[in-house]
ChimeraX commands (.cxc) that place a marker at each C-alpha (Angstrom):
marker #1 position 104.59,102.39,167.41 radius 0.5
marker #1 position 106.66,105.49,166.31 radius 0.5
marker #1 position 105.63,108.69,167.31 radius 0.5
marker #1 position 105.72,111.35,164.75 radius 0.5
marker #1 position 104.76,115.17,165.01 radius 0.5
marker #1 position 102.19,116.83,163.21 radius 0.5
marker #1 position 105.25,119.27,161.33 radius 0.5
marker #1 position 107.72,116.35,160.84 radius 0.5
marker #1 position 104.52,114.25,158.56 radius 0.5
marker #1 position 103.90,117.38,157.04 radius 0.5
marker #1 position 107.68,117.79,155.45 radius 0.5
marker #1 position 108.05,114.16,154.81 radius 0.5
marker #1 position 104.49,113.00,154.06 radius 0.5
marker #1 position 105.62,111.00,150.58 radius 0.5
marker #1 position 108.46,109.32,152.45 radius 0.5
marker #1 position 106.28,108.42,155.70 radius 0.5
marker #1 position 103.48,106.80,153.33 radius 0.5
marker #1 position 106.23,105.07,151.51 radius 0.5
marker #1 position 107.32,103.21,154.74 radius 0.5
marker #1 position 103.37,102.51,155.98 radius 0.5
marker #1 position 102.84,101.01,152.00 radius 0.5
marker #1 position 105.79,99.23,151.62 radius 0.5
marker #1 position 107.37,98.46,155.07 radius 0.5
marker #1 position 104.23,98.18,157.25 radius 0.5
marker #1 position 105.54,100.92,159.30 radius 0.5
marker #1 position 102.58,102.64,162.11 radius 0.5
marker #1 position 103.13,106.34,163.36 radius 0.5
marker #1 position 100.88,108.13,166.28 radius 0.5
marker #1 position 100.85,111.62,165.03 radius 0.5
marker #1 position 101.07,113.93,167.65 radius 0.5
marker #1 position 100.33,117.82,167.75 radius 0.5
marker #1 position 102.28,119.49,170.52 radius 0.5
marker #1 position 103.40,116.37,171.78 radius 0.5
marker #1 position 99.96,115.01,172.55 radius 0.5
marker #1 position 98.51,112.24,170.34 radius 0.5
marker #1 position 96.15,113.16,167.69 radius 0.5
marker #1 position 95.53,110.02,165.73 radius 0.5
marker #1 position 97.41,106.93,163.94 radius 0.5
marker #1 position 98.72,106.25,160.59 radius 0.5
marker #1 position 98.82,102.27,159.55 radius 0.5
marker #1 position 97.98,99.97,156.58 radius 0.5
marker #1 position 94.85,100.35,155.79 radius 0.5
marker #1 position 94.96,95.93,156.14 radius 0.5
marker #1 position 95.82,96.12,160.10 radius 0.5
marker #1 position 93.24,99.04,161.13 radius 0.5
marker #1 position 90.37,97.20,159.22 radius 0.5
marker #1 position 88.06,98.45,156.05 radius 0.5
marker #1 position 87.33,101.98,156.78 radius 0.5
marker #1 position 82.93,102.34,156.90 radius 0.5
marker #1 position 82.71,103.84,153.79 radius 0.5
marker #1 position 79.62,103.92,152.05 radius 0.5
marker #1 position 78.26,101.29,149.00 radius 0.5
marker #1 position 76.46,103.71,147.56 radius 0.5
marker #1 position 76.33,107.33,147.37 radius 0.5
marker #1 position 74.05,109.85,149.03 radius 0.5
marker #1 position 72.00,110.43,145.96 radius 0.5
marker #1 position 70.75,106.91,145.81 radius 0.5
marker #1 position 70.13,106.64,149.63 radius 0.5
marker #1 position 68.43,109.92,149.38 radius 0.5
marker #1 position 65.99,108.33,146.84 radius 0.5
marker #1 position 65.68,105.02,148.54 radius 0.5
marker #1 position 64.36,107.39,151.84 radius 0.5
marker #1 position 62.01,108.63,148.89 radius 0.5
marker #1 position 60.76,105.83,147.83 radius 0.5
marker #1 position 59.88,104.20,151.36 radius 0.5
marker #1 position 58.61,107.22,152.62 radius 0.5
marker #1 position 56.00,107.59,149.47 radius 0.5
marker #1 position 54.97,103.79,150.50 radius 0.5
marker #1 position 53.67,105.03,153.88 radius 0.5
marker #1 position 50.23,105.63,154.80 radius 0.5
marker #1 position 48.70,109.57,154.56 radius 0.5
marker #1 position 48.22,111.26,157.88 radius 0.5
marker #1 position 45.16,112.51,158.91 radius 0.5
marker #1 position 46.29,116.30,159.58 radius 0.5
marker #1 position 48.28,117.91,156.81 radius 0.5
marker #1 position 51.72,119.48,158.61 radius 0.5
marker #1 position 49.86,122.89,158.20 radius 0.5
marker #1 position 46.41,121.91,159.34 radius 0.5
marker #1 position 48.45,120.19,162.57 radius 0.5
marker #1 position 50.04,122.96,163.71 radius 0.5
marker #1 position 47.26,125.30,163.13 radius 0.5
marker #1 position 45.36,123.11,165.77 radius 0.5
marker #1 position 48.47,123.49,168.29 radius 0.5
marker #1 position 48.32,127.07,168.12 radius 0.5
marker #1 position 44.73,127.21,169.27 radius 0.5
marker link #1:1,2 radius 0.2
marker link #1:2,3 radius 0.2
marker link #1:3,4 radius 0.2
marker link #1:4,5 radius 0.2
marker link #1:5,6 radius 0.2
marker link #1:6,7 radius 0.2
marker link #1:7,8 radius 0.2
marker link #1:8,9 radius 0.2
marker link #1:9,10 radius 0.2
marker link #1:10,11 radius 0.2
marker link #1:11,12 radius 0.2
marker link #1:12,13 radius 0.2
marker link #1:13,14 radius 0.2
marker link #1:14,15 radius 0.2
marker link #1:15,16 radius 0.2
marker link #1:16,17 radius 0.2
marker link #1:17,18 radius 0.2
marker link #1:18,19 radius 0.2
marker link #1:19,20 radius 0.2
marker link #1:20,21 radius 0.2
marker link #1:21,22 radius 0.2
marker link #1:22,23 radius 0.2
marker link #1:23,24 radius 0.2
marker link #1:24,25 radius 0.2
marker link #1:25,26 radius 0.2
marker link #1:26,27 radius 0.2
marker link #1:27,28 radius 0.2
marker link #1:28,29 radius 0.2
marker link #1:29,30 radius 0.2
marker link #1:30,31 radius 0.2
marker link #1:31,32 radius 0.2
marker link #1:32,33 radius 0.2
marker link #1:33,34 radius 0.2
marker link #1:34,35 radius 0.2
marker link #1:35,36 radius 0.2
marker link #1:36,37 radius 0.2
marker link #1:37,38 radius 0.2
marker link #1:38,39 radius 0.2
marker link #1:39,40 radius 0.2
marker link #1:40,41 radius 0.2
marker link #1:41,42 radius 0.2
marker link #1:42,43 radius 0.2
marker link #1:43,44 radius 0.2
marker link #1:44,45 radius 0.2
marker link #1:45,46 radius 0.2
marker link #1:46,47 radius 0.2
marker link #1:47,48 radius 0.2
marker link #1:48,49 radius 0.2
marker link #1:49,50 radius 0.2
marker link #1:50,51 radius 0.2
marker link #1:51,52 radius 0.2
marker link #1:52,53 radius 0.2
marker link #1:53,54 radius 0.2
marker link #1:54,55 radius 0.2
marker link #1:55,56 radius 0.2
marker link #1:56,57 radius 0.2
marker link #1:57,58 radius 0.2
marker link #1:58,59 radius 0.2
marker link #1:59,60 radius 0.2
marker link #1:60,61 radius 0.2
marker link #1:61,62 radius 0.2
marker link #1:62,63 radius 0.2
marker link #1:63,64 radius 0.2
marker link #1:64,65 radius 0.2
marker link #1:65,66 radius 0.2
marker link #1:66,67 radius 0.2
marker link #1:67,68 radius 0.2
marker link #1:68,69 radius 0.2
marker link #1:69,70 radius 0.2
marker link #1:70,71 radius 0.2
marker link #1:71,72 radius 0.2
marker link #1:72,73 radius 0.2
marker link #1:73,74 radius 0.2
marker link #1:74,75 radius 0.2
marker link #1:75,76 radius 0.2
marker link #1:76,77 radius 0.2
marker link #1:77,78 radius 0.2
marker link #1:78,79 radius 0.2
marker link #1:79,80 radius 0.2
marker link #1:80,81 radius 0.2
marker link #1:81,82 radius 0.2
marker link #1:82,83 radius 0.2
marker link #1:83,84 radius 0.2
marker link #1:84,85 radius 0.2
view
């Protein structure tokens, strides 16, 4: 795998993406000489975790489940009243 710096992507980021699109090519980026991360088709690292759905509707899901759970006893306020005593 080709080692490229940080500066060099930077100036020829079109051209570098070019090669990883069309030509399968795979950098390490490095920063100062050290290795900072990788740049490949996105078909040899694997399906990046991104989400099905946004955080709106999993935000509203957590709603929904949490309005299905039973009532506590104690109130939040009434329960830490008590721990204060």
């Amino acid at each position: 795998m080709e080692e490229i710096g940080v500066r060099e992507l930077k100036t020829h980021a079109s051209e570098i993406v070019r090669r990883v699109r069309e030509e399968q090519a795979q950098y390490t980026v490095t920063y100062r000489g050290k290795p900072v991360g990788v740049l490949m088709p996105i078909h040899v690292a694997g399906e990046p975790a991104l989400e099905k759905e946004d955080s709106w509707q999993r935000l509203a899901k957590l709603r929904d489940k949490m309005a299905r759970l039973p009532r506590p006893a104690l109130s939040l306020t009434a329960a830490l009243a008590e721990m204060r005593r």
